[in-house]
PyMOL CGO cylinders between C-alpha atoms (Angstrom):
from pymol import cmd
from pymol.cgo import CYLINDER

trace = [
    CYLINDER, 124.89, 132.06, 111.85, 123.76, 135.09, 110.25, 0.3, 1, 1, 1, 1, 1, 1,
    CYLINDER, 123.76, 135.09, 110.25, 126.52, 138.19, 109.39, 0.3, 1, 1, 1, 1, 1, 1,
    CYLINDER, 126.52, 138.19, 109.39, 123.50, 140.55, 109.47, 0.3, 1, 1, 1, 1, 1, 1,
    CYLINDER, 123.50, 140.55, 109.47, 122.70, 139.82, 113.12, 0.3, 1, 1, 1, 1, 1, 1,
    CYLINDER, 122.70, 139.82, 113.12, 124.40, 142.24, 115.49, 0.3, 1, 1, 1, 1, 1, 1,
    CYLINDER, 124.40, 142.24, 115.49, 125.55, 139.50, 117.74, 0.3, 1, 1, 1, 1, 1, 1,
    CYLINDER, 125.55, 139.50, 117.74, 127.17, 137.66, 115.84, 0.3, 1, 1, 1, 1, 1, 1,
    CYLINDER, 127.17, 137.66, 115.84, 130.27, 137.43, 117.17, 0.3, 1, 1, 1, 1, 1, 1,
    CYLINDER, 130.27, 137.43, 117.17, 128.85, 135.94, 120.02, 0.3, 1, 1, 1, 1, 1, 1,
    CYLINDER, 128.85, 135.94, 120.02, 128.35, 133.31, 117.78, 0.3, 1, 1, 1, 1, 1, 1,
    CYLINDER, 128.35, 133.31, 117.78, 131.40, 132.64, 116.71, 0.3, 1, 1, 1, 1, 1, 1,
    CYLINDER, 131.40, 132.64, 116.71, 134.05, 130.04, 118.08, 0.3, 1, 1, 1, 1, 1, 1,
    CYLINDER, 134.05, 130.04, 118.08, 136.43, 132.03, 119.86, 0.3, 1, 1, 1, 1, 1, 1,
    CYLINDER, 136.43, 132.03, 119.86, 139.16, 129.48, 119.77, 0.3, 1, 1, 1, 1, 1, 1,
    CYLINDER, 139.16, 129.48, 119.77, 138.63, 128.90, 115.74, 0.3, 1, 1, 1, 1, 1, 1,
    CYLINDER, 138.63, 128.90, 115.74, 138.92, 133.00, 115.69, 0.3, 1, 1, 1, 1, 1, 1,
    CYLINDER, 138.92, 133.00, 115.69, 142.33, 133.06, 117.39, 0.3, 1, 1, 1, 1, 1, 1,
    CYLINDER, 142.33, 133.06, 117.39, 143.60, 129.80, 115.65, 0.3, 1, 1, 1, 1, 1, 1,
    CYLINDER, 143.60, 129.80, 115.65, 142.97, 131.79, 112.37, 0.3, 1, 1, 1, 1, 1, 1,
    CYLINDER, 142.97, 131.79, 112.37, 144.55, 134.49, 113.63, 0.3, 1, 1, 1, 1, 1, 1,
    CYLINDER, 144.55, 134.49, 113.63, 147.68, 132.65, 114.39, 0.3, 1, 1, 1, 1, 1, 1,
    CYLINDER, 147.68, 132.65, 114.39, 147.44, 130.91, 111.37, 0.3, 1, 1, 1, 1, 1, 1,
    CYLINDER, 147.44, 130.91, 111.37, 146.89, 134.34, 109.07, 0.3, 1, 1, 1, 1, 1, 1,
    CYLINDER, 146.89, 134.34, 109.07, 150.18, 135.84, 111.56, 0.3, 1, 1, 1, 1, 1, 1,
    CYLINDER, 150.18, 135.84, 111.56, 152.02, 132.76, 110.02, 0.3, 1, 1, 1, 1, 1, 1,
    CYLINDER, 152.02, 132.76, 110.02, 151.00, 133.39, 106.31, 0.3, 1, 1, 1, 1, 1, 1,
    CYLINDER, 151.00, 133.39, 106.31, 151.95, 136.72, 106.72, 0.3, 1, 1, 1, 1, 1, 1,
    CYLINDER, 151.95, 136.72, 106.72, 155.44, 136.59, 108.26, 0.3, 1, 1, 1, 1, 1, 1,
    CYLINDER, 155.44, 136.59, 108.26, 156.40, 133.99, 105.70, 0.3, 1, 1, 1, 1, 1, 1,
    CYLINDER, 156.40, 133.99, 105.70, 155.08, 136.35, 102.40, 0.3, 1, 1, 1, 1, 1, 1,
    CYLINDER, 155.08, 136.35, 102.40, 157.15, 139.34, 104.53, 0.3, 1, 1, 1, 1, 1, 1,
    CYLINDER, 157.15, 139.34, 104.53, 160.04, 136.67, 104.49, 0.3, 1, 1, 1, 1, 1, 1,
    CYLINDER, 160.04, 136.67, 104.49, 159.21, 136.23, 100.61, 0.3, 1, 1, 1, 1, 1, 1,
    CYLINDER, 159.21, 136.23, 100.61, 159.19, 139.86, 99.97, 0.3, 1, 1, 1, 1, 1, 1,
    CYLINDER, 159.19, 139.86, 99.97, 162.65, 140.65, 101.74, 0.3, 1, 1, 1, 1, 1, 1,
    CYLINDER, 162.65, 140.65, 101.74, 163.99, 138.07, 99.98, 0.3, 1, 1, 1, 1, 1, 1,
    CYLINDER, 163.99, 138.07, 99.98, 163.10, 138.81, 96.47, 0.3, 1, 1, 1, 1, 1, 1,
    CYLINDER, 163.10, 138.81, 96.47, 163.95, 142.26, 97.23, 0.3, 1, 1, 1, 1, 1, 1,
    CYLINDER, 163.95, 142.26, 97.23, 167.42, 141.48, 97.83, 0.3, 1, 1, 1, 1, 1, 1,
    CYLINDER, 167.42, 141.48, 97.83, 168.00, 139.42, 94.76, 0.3, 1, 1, 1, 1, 1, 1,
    CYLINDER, 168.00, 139.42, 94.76, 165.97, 141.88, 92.74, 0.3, 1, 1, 1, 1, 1, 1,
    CYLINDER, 165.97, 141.88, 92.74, 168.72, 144.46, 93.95, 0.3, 1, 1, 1, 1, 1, 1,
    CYLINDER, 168.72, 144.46, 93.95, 171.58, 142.19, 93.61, 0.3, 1, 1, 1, 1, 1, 1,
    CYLINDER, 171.58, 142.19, 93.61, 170.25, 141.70, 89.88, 0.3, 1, 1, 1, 1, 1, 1,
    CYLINDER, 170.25, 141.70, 89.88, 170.35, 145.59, 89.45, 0.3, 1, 1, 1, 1, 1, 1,
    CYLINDER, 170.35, 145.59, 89.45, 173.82, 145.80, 90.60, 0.3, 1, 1, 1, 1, 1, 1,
    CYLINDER, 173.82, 145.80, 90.60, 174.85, 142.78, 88.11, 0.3, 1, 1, 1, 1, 1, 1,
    CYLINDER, 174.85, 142.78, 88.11, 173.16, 144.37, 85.63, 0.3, 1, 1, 1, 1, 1, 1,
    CYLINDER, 173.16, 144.37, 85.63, 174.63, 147.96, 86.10, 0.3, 1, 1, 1, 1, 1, 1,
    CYLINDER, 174.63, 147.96, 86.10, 178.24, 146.05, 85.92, 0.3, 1, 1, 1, 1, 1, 1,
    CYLINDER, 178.24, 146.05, 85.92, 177.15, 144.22, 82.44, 0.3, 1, 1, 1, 1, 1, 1,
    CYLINDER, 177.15, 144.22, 82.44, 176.38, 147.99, 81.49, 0.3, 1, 1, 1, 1, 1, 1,
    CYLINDER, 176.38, 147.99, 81.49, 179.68, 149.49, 82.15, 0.3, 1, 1, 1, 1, 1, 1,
    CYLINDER, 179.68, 149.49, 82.15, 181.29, 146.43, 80.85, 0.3, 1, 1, 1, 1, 1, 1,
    CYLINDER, 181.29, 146.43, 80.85, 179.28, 146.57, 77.60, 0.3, 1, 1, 1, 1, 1, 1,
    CYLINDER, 179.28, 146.57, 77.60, 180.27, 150.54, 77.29, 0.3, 1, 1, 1, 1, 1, 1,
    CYLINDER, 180.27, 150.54, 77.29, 183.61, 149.88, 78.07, 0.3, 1, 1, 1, 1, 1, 1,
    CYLINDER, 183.61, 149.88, 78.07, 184.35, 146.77, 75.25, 0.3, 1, 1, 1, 1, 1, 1,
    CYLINDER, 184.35, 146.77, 75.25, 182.22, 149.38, 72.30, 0.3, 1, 1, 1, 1, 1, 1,
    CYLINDER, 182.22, 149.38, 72.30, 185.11, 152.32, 73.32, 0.3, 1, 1, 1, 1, 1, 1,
    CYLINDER, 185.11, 152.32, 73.32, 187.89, 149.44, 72.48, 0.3, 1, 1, 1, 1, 1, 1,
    CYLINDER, 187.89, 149.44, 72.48, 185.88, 148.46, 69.34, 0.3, 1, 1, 1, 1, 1, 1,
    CYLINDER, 185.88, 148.46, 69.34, 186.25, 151.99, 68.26, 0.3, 1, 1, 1, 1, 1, 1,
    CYLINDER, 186.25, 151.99, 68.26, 189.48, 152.16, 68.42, 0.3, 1, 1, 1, 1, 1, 1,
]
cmd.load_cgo(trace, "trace")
């Protein structure tokens, strides 16, 4: 097959095209899965972190004292 043909898609296995298709929708859906859930944790990190923060501010103000 050669790309720089303008028919070239004629070419081309249209069952193999729409199995990658389904197969790239799959990849996809699973790194969007990947991203929501790293996204969340990230966040959930944050909030622990914001906590430690306060915490940390709040044990130097009774070290003062």
């Amino acid at each position: 097959m050669d790309f720089e043909d303008d028919d070239f898609l004629d070419d081309l296995d249209k069952d193999n095209i729409y199995e990658e298709i389904s197969k790239l929708k799959i990849y996809l859906e699973e790194n969007n899965m990947i991203i929501d859930t790293l996204t969340f944790q990230l966040s959930k990190r944050g909030k622990h972190n914001e906590k430690l923060q306060c915490e940390i501010v709040g044990l130097r103000k009774d070290i003062e004292k």
